[in-house]
C-alpha positions as CSV (number, residue, x, y, z in Angstrom):
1,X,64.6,103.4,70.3
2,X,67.9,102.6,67.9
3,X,69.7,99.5,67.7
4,X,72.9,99.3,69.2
5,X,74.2,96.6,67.0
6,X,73.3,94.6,63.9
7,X,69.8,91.9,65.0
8,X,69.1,88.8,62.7
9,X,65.3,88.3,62.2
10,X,63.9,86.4,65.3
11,X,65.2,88.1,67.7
12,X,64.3,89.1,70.7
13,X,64.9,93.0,71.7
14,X,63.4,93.3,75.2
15,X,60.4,92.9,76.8
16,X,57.6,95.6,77.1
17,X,57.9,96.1,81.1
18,X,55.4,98.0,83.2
19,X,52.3,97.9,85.7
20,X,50.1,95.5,84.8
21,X,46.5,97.3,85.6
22,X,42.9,96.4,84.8
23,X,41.2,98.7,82.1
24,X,39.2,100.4,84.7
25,X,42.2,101.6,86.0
26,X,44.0,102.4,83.0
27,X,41.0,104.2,82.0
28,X,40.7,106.2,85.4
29,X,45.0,107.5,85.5
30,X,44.1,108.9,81.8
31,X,45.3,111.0,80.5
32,X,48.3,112.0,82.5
33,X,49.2,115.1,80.1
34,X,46.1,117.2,78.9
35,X,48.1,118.9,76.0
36,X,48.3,115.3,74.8
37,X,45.4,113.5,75.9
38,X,45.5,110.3,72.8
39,X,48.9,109.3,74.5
40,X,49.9,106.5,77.0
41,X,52.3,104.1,77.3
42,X,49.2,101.3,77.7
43,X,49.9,98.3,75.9
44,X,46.5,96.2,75.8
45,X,46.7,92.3,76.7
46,X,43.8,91.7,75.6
47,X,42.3,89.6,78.6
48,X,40.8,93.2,80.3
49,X,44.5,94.5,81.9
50,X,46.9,96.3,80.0
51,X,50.4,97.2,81.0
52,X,51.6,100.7,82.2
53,X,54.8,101.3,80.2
54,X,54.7,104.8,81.9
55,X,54.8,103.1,85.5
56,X,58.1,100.8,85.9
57,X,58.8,100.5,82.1
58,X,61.7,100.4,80.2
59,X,62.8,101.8,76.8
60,X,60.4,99.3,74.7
61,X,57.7,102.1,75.5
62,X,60.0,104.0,73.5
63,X,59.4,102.4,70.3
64,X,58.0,104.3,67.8
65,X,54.9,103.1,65.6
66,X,55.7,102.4,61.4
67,X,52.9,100.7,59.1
68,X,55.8,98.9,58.3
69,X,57.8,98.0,60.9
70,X,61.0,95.7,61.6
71,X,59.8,94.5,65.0
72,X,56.6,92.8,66.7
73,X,55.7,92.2,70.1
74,X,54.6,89.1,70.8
75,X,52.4,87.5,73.7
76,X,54.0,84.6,75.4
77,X,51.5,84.1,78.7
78,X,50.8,87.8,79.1
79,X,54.0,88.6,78.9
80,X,55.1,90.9,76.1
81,X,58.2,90.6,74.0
82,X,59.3,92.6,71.3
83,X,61.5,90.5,68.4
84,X,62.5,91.5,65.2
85,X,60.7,90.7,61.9
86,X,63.8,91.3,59.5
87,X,67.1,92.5,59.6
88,X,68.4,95.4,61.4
89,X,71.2,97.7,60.8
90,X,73.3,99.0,63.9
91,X,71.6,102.7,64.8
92,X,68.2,101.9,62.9
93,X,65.3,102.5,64.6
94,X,63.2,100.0,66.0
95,X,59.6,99.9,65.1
96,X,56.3,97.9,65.5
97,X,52.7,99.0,63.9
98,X,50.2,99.9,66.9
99,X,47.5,98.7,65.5
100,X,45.4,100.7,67.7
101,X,41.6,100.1,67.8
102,X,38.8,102.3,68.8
103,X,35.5,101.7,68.5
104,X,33.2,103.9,66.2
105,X,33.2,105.3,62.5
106,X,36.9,106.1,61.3
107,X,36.2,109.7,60.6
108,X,38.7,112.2,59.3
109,X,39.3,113.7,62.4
110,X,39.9,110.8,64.5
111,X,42.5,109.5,61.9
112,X,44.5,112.5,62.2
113,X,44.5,112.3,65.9
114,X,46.5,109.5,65.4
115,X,48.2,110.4,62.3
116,X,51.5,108.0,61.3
117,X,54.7,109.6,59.4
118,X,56.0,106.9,59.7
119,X,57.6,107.5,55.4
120,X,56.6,104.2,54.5
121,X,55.7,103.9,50.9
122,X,52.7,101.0,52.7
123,X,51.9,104.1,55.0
124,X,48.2,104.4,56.0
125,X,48.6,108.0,57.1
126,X,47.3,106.5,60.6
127,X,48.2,104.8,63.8
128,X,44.8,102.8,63.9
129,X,44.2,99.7,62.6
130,X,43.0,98.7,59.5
131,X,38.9,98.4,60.2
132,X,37.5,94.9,60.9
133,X,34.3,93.8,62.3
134,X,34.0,92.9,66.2
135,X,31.5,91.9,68.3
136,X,30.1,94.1,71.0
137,X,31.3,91.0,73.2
138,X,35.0,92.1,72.1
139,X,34.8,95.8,72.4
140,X,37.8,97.7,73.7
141,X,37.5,99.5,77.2
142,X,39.6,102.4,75.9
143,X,36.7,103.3,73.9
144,X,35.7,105.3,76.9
145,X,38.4,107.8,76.2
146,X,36.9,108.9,73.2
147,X,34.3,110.8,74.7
């Protein structure tokens, strides 16, 4: 996803729009395409639902993951919004950093499943996020999809 004009820091791009599904769900329609079976369009609210960019989205499932990105989506009552974090040149592309967290050992081989090129020179060479500790109280239902 491009911008179509110059955005001032702040500002709000669009919301991420979608079906808003409980994890069970989510985890139950994965994955839609077998020859890519790490993608969805899942954004995770963190509250046990997630939303379904794939199922009445918009182009905000479009945007593309950078370890350092211009944009961030923000949570504002389970709604997701996507604003930028800097300035933005007309026809740059829009970014935010997934972040995305699975459970387990980082090994080699589940880094380069999600690998990033995103070009940053702060790249981590993956889509995941950096490792902290969580409690088995806060693990992520997506785990599931790793085995």
């Amino acid at each position: 996803m491009f911008a179509t004009r110059e955005l001032a820091p702040g500002e709000l791009v669009c919301e991420y729009l979608g079906e808003r599904i409980p994890w069970d769900e989510a985890l139950r329609r994965h994955p839609r395409d077998p020859a890519h079976p790490d993608h969805t369009f899942y954004f995770d609210l963190g509250d046990g639902t997630v939303i379904d960019g794939a199922v009445g989205g918009n182009s905000a499932r479009w945007i593309n993951h950078a370890c350092r990105p211009n944009c961030e989506a923000e949570d504002h009552n389970g709604r997701i919004f996507i604003l930028t974090v800097q300035p933005i040149r007309a026809g740059e592309e829009l970014s935010i950093d997934y972040a995305l967290f699975v459970e387990g050992r980082h090994t080699r081989e589940l880094r380069q499943r999600y690998a990033c090129h995103c070009g940053s020179p702060e790249c981590r060479r993956t889509m995941l996020a950096e490792r902290r500790r969580r409690s088995a109280k806060a693990r992520n239902p997506c785990d599931a999809l790793q085995d």
